[in-house]
DRENMARNU-206579 format. One line per 3 residues: their letters; for each residue x, y, z of N, C-alpha, C. Coordinates in nm, 4 decimals. Atoms other than C-alpha are relative to their C-alpha. Layout:
a = X Y Z X Y Z X Y Z | ...
# end
This chain:
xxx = 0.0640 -0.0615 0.1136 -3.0697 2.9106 -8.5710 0.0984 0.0547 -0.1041 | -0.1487 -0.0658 0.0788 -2.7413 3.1053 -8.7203 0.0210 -0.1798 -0.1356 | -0.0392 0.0982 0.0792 -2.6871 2.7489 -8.8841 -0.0917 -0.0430 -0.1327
xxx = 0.1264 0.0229 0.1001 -2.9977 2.6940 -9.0633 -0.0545 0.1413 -0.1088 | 0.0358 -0.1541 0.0833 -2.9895 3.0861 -9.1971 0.1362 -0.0568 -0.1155 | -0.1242 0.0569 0.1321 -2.6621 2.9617 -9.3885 0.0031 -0.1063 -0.0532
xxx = -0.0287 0.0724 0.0799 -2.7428 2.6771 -9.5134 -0.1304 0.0395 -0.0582 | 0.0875 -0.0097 0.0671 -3.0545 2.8703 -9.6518 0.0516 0.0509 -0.1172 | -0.0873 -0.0721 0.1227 -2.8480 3.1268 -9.8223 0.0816 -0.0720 -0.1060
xxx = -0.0551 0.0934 0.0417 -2.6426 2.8634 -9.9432 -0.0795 -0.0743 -0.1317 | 0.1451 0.0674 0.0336 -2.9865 2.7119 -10.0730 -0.0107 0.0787 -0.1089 | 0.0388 -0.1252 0.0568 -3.0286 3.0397 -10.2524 0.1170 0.0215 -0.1279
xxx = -0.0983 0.0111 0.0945 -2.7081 3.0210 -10.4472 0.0210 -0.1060 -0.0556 | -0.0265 0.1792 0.1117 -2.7162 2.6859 -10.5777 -0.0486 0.0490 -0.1518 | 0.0588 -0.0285 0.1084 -2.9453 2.8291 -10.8537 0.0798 0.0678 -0.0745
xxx = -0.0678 -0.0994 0.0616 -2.7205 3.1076 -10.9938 0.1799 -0.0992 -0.0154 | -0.1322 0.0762 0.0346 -2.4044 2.8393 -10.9676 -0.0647 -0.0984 -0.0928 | -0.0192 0.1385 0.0979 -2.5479 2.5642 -11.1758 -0.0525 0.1195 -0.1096
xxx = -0.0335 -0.0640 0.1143 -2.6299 2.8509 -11.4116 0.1561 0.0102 -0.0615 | -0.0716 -0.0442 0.0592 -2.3090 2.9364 -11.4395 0.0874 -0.1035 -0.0563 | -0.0732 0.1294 0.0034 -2.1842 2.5814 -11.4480 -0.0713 -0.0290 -0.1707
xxx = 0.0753 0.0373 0.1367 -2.4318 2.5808 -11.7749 0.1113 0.1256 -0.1088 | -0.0668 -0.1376 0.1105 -2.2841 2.9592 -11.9466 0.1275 -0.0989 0.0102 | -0.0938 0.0328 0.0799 -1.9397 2.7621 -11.9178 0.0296 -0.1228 -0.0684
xxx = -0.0153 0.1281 0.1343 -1.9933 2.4485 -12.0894 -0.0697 0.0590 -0.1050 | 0.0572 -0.0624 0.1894 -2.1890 2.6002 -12.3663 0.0271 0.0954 -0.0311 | -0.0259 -0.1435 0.1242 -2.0353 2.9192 -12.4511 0.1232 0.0233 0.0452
xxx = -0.1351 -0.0393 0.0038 -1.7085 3.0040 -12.2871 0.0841 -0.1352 0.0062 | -0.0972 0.1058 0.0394 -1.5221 2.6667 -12.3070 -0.0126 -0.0104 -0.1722 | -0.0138 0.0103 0.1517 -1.6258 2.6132 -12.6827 0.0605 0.1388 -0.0411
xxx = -0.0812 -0.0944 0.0728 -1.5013 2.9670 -12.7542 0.1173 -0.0259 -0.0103 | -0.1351 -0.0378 -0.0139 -1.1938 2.9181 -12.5864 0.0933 -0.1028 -0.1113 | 0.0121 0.1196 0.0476 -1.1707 2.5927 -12.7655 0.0532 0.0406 -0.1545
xxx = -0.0407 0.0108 0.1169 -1.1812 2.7538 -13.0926 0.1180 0.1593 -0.0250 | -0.0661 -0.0942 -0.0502 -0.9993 3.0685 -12.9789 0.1540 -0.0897 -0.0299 | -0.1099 0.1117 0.0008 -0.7342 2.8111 -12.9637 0.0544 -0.0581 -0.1358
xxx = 0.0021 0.0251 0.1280 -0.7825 2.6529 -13.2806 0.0536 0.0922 -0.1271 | 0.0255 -0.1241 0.0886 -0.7796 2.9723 -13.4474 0.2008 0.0511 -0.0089 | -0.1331 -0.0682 -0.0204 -0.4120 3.0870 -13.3046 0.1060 -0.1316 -0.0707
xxx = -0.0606 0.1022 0.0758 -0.3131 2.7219 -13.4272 0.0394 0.0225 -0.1845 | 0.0365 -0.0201 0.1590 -0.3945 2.7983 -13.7893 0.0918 0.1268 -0.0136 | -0.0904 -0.0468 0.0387 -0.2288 3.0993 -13.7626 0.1475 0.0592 0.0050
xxx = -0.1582 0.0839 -0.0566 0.1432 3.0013 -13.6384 0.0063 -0.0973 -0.1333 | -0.0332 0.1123 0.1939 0.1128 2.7328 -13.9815 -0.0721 0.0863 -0.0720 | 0.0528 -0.0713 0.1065 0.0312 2.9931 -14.2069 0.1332 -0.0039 -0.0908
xxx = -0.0634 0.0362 0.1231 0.2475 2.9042 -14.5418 0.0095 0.0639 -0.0942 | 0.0151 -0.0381 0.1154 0.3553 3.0363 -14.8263 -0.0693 -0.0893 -0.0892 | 0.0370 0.1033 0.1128 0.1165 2.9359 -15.1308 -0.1216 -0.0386 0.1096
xxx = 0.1301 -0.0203 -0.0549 -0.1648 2.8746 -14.8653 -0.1220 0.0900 -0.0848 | 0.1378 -0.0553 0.0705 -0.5092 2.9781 -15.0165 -0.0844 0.0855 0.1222 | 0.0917 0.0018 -0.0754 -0.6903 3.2007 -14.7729 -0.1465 0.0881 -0.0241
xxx = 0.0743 -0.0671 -0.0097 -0.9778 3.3731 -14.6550 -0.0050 0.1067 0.0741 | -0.0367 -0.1036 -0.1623 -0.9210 3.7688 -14.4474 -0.1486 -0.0507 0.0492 | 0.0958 -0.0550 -0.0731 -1.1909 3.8389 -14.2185 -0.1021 0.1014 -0.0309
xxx = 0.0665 -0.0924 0.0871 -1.3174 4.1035 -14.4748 -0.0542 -0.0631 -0.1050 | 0.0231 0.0627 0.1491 -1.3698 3.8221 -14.7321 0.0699 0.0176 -0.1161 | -0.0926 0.0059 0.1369 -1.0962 3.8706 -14.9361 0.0778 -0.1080 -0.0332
xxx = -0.0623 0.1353 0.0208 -0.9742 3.5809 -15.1076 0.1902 0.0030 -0.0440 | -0.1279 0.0107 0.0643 -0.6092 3.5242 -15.1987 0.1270 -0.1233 0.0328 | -0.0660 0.1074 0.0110 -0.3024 3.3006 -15.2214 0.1414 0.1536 0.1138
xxx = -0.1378 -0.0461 -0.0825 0.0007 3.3908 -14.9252 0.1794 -0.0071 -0.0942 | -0.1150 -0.0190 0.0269 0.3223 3.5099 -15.0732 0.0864 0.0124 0.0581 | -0.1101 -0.0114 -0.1375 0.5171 3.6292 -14.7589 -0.0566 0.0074 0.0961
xxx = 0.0557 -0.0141 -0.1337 0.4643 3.5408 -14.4212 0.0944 0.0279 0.0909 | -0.1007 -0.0300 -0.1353 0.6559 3.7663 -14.1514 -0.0697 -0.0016 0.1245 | 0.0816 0.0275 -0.1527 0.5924 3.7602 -13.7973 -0.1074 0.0734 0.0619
xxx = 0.0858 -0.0150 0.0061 0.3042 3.9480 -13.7636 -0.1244 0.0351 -0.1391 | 0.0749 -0.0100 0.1180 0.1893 3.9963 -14.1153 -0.0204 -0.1042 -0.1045 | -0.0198 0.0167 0.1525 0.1409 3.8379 -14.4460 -0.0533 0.0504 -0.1144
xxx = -0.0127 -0.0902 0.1010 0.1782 3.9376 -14.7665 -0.0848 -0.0984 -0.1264 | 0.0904 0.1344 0.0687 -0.1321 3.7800 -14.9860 -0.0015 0.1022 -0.1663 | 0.0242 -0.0389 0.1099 -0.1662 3.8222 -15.3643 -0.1252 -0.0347 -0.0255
xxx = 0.1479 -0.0185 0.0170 -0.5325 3.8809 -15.4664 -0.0417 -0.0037 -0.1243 | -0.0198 -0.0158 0.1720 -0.4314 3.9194 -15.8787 0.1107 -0.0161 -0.0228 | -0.1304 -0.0073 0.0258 -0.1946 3.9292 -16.0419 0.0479 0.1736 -0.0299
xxx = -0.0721 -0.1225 -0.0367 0.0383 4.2070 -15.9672 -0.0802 0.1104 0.1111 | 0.1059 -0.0426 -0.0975 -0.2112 4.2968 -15.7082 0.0444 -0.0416 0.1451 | 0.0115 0.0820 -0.1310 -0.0737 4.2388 -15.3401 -0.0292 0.0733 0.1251
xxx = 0.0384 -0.0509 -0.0657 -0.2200 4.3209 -15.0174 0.0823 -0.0387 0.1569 | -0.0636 0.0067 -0.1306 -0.0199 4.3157 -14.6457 -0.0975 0.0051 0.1015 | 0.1004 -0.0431 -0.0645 -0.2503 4.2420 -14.3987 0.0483 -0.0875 0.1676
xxx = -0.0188 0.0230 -0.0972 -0.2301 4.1396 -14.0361 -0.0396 -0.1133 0.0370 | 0.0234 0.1593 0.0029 -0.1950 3.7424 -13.9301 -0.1254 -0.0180 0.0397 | 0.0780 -0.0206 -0.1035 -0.4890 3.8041 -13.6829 -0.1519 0.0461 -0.0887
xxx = 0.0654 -0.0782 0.1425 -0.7013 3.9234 -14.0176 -0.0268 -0.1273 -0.0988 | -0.0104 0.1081 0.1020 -0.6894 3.5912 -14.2092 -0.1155 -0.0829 0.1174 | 0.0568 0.0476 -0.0503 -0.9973 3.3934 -14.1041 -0.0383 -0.1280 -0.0053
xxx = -0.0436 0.1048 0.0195 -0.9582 3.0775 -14.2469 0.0898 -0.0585 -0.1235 | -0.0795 0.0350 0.1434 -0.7048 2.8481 -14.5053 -0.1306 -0.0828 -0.0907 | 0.0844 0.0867 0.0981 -0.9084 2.7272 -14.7707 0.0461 -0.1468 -0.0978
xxx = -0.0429 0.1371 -0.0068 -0.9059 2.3567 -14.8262 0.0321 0.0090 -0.1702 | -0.0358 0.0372 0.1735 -0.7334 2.2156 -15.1816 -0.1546 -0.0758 -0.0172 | 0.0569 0.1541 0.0782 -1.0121 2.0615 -15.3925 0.0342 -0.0728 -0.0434
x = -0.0456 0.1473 0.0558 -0.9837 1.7264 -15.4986 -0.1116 0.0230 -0.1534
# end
């Protein structure tokens, strides 16, 4: 009997594993995915890059040190903000 109680329990957890087999294909692999993406973009952050912060502030990169850059927003207007703060480069139009 001992054998057939564990492969009930067993029985009993299948349900809560193919959940979880579901939460990580649809939400924590694609995060990590772009989690990833994200640290890519900002390691090639450029002078003269166009971006976007995370606050929505638009501007063009003037200096990029190792954890900051230094974006102009106007002219004679510049703001220092943290690499980790820039949320995407904004593509050239054609």
């Amino acid at each position: 009997m001992p054998q057939s109680g564990q492969a009930a329990s067993l029985f009993n957890l299948l349900p809560l594993l193919f959940v979880f087999v579901i939460f990580y294909f649809l939400l924590i692999r694609p995060q990590k995915a772009k989690e990833k993406e994200h640290q890519k973009m900002l390691a090639n952050l450029n002078k003269n890059d166009d971006i976007v912060t995370t606050g929505g502030i638009h501007g063009t990169i003037v200096n990029v040190k190792e954890r900051t850059v230094v974006v102009r927003v106007d002219e004679n207007v510049k703001l220092e903000i943290e690499k980790n703060g820039v949320a995407y480069v904004k593509k050239p139009q054609a």
